[in-house]
C-alpha positions as CSV (number, residue, x, y, z in Angstrom):
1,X,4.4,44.1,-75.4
2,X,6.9,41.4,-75.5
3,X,7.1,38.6,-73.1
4,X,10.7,39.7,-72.7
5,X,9.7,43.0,-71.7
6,X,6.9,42.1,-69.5
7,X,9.6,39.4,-67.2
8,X,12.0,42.5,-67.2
9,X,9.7,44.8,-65.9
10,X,8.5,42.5,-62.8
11,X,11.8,41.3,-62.0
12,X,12.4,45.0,-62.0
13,X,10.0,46.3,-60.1
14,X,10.8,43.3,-57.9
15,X,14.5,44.3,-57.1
16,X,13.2,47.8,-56.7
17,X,10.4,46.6,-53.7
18,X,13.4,44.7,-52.1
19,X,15.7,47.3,-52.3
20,X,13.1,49.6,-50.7
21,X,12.5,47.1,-47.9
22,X,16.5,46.3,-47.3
23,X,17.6,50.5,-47.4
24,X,14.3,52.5,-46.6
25,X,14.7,55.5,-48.2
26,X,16.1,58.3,-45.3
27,X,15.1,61.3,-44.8
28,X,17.1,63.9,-47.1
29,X,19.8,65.2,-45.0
30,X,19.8,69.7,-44.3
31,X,22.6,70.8,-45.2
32,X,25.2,72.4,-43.0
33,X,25.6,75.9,-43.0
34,X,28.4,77.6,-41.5
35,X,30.1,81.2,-41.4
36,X,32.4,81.3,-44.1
37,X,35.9,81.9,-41.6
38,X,34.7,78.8,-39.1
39,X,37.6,76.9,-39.9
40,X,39.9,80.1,-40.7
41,X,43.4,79.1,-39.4
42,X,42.6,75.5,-38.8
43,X,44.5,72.6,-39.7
44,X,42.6,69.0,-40.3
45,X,43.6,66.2,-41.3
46,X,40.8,64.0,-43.4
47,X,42.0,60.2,-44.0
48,X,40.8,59.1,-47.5
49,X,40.0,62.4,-49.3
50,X,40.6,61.1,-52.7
51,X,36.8,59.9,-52.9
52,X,33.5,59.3,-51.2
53,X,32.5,61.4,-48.3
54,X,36.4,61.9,-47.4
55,X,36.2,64.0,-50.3
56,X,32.9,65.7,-50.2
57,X,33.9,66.8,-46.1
58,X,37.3,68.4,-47.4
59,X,35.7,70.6,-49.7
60,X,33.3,71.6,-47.6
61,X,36.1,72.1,-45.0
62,X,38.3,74.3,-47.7
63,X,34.7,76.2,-48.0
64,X,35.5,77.3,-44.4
65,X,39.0,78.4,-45.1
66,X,40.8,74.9,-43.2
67,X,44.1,74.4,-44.0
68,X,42.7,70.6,-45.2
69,X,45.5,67.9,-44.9
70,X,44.4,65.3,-47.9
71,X,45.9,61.8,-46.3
72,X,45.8,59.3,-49.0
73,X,47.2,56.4,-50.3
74,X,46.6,57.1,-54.0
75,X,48.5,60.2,-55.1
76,X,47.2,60.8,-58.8
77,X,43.4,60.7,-57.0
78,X,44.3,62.9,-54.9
79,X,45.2,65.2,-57.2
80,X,42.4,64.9,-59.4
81,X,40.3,65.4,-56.0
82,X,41.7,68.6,-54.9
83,X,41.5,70.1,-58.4
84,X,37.8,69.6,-57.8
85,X,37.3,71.0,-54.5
86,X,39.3,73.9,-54.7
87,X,37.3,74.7,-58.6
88,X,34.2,74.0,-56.4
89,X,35.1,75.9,-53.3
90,X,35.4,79.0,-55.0
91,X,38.0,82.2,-55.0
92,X,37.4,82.1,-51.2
93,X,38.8,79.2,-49.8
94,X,41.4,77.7,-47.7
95,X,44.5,75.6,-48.5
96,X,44.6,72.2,-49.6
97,X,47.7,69.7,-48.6
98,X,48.3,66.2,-50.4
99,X,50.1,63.8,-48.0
100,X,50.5,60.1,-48.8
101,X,49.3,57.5,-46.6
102,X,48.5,54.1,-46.4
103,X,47.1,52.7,-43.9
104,X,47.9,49.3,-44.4
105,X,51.3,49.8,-44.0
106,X,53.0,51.0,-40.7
107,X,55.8,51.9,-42.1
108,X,53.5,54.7,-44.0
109,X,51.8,56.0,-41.4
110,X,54.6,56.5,-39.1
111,X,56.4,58.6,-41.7
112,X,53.4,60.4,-42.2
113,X,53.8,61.2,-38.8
114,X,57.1,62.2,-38.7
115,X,56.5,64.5,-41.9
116,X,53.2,66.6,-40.2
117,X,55.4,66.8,-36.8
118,X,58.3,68.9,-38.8
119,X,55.6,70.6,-40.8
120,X,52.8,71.3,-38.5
121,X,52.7,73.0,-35.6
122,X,49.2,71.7,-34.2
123,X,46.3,69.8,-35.3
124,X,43.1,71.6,-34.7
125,X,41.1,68.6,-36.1
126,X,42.0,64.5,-37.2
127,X,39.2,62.8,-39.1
128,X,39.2,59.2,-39.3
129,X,37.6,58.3,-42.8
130,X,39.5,56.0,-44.7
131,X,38.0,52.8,-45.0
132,X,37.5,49.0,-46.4
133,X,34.4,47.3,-47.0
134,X,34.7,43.5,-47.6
135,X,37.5,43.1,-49.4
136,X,38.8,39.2,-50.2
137,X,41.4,38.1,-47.5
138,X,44.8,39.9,-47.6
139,X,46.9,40.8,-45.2
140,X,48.4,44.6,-45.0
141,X,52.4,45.1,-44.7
142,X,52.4,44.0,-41.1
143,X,50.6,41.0,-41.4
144,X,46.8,42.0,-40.0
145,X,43.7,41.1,-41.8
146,X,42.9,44.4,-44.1
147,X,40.0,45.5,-42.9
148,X,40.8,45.2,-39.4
149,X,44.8,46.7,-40.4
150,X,43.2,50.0,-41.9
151,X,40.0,50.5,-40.6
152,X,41.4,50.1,-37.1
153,X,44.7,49.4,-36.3
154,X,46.4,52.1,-38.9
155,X,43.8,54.9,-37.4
156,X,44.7,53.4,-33.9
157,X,48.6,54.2,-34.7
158,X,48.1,57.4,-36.5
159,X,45.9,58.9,-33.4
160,X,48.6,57.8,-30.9
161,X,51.4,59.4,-33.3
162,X,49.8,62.5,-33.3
163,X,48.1,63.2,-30.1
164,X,51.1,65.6,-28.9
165,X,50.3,67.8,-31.8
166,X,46.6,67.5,-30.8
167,X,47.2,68.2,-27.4
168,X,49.2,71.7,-28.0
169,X,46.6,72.6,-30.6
170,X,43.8,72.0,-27.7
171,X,40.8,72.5,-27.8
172,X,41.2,70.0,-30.6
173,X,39.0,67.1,-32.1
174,X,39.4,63.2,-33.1
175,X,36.4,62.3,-35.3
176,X,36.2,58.6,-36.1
177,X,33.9,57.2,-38.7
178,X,32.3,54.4,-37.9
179,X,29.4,52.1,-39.4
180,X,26.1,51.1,-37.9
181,X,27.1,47.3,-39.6
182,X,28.8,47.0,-35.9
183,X,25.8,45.8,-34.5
184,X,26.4,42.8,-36.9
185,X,30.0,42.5,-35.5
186,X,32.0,41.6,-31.9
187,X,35.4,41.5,-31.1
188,X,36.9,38.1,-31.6
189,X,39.9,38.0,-29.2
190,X,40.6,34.8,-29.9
191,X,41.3,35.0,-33.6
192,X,41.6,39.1,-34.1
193,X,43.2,38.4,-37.6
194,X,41.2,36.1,-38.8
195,X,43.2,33.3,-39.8
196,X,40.9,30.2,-38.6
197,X,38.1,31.3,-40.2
198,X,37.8,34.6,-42.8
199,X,34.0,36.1,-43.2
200,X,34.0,39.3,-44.7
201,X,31.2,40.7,-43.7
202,X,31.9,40.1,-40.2
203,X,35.2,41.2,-40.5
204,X,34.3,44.7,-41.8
205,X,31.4,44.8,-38.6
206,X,34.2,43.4,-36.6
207,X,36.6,46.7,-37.5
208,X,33.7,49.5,-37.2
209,X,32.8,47.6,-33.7
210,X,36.9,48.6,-33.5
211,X,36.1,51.7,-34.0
212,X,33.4,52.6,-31.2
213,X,35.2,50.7,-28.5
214,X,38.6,52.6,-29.6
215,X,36.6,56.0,-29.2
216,X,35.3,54.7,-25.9
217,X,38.7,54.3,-24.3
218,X,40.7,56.9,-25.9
219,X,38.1,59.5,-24.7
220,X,38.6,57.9,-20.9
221,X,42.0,58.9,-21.6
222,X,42.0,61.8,-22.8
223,X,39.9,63.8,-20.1
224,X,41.3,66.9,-18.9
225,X,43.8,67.6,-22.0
226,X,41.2,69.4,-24.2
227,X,41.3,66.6,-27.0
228,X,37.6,65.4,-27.7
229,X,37.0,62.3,-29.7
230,X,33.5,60.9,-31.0
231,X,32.2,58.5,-33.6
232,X,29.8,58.6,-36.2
233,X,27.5,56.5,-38.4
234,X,27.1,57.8,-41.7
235,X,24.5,55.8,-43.1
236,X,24.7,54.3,-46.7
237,X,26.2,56.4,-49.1
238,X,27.1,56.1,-53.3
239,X,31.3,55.6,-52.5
240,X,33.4,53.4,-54.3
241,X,33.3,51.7,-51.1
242,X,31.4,48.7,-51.7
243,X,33.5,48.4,-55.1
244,X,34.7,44.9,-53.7
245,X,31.2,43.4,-53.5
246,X,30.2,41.6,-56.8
247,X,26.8,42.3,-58.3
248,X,25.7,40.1,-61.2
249,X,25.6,42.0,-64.6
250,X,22.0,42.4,-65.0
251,X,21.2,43.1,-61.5
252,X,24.0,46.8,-61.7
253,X,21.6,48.9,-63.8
254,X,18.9,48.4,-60.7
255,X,21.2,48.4,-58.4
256,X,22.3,51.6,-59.7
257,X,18.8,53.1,-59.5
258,X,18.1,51.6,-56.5
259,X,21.2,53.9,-55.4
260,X,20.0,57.3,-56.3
261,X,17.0,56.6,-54.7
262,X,17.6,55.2,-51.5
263,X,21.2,56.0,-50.5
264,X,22.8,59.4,-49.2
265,X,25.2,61.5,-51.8
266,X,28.5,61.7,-50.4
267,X,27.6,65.5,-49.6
268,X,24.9,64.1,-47.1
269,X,27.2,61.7,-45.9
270,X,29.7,64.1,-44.7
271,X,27.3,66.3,-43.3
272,X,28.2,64.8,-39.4
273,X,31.5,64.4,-39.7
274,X,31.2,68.1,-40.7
275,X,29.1,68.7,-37.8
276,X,31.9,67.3,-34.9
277,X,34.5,68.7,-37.0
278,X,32.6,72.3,-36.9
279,X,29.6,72.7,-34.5
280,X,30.3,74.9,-31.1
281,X,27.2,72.2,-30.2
282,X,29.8,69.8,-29.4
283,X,32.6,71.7,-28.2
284,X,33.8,69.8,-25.0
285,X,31.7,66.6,-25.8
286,X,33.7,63.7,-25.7
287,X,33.2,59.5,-26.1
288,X,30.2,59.8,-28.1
289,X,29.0,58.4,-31.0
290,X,26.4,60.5,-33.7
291,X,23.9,59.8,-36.8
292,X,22.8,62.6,-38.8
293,X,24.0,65.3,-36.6
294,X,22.6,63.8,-33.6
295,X,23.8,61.7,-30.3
296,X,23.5,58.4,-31.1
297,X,22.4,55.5,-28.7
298,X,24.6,52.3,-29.0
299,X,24.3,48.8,-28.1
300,X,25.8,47.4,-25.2
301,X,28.9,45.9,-27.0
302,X,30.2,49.1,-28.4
303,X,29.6,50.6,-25.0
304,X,31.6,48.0,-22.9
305,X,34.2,49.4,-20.9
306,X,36.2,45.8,-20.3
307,X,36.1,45.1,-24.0
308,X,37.4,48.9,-24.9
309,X,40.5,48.4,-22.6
310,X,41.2,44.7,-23.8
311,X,41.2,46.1,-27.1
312,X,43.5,49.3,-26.2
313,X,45.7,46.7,-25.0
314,X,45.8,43.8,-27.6
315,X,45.8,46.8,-30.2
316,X,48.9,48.6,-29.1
317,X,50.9,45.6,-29.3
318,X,49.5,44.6,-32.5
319,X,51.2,48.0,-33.4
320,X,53.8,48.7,-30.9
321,X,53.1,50.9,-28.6
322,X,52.9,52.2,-24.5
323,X,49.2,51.4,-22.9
324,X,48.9,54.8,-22.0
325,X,48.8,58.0,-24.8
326,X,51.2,59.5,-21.8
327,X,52.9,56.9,-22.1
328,X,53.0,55.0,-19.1
């Protein structure tokens, strides 16, 4: 055996302990099983269904007979993606509708709005999914840091935009994904764009930390209309989602293997987004987060009621709107 050979397999086996040590392998998810006319006159919307869990939850959704609302900014994957769910789904399915959005643009989602308001007559379910993970700094059409701009503030607008269809369409569900990287994050009021000082990994913490505290107060304000809303941690999953984080050549192989062994398939990864989306279990349960189909316990940042309403408030400026989702 070469020396060559013999280096290659201990760095190997090296990156392969490490790996084990940084993502312990978790537990296979069970798969959801539902009665095939759940979702049977439903309308959802799923953010970023082109790819990645977005993708894996609509056809799952379309298994269910939803009329599935595919909001993405890249038309062409979109189509490829609902070629494959509705070939996957079967001759039993639901319907499958391709809207462009993107989220880093205002603009975009606020004619998206417009367009499901003249379409639609209610919303039975909107699922937050679209995200970005440490991307290098750029600002979306508005002017806000990108991950912040579409992880939170372009969910934040679309919600609002929509919450009178949600509300006739009651009981109805919000279902925000979220990360469990906010514990690594907090909400930095005094530069929320980031232009002292740009670290992307805090950044993307910074937006799923968003996330929690935005499902915190819109839940507050949302009691008594019949519009849940709850977050979830997926856990790591094989997306393209981490495509902006650079891995040295030799180390992608491993890293590849060390996927398929340690990380969720998209499948799994939709499985509790599926669940709030679905389950009678959480019919009426509101301002939650959840982690592989169960309540979740959160740190005390994500759960701070003073944060959540300085946020709601700096946030609806940032996009330009009331305080209130009534308006006042």
């Amino acid at each position: 055996m070469s020396a060559a050979v013999v280096v290659a397999a201990v760095v190997g086996g090296g990156v392969l302990l490490l790996m084990r040590r940084l993502f312990p392998r978790q537990k296979a998810m069970k798969l959801l099983r539902y009665p095939a006319d759940t979702m049977r006159g439903k309308t959802v919307i799923v953010t970023g269904a082109n790819c990645g869990i977005g993708k894996a939850l609509a056809g799952e959704l379309l298994k269910l007979h939803a009329r599935v609302i595919m909001a993405c900014r890249d038309q062409r994957s979109a189509e490829e993606a609902a070629k494959d769910i509705k070939k996957q789904a079967g001759p039993e399915q639901g319907e499958v509708v391709i809207k462009h959005l993107d989220l880093a643009s205002l603009r975009s989602v606020r004619q998206f709005c417009e367009e499901i308001k003249k379409e639609e007559s209610g919303i039975d379910v909107l699922i937050n999914n679209a995200g970005l993970y440490q991307c290098p700094y750029t600002k979306t059409e508005d002017g806000f840091e990108m991950q912040l701009g579409v992880n939170h503030l372009g969910h934040f607008l679309l919600t609002h935009l929509l919450l009178d269809l949600l509300k006739t369409s009651a009981p109805s569900r919000i279902v925000i994904v979220s990360s469990k990287l906010y514990k690594y994050g907090h909400i930095n009021f005094d530069d929320l764009n980031s232009e002292n000082n740009y670290d992307k990994a805090f950044c993307y913490s910074q937006s799923k930390l968003a996330n929690l505290l935005f499902t915190l107060e819109l839940a507050r304000q949302l009691e008594g209309t019949g519009v849940t809303v709850n977050a979830l941690t997926p856990g790591i999953v094989r997306t393209r989602l981490g495509r902006h984080v650079q891995i040295p050549l030799l180390a992608k192989p491993l890293f590849y293997l060390a996927s398929l062994l340690f990380f969720k398939s998209p499948l799994e990864g939709a499985q509790t987004p599926l669940y709030l989306a679905c389950s009678p279990e959480v019919e009426g349960v509101s301002g939650k987060c959840f982690a592989n189909c169960e309540e979740e316990e959160l740190m005390a940042k994500a759960t701070d009621d003073q944060a959540a309403k300085k946020l709601w408030d700096i946030s609806r400026r940032m996009v330009g709107l009331a305080r209130t989702v009534d308006g006042t």
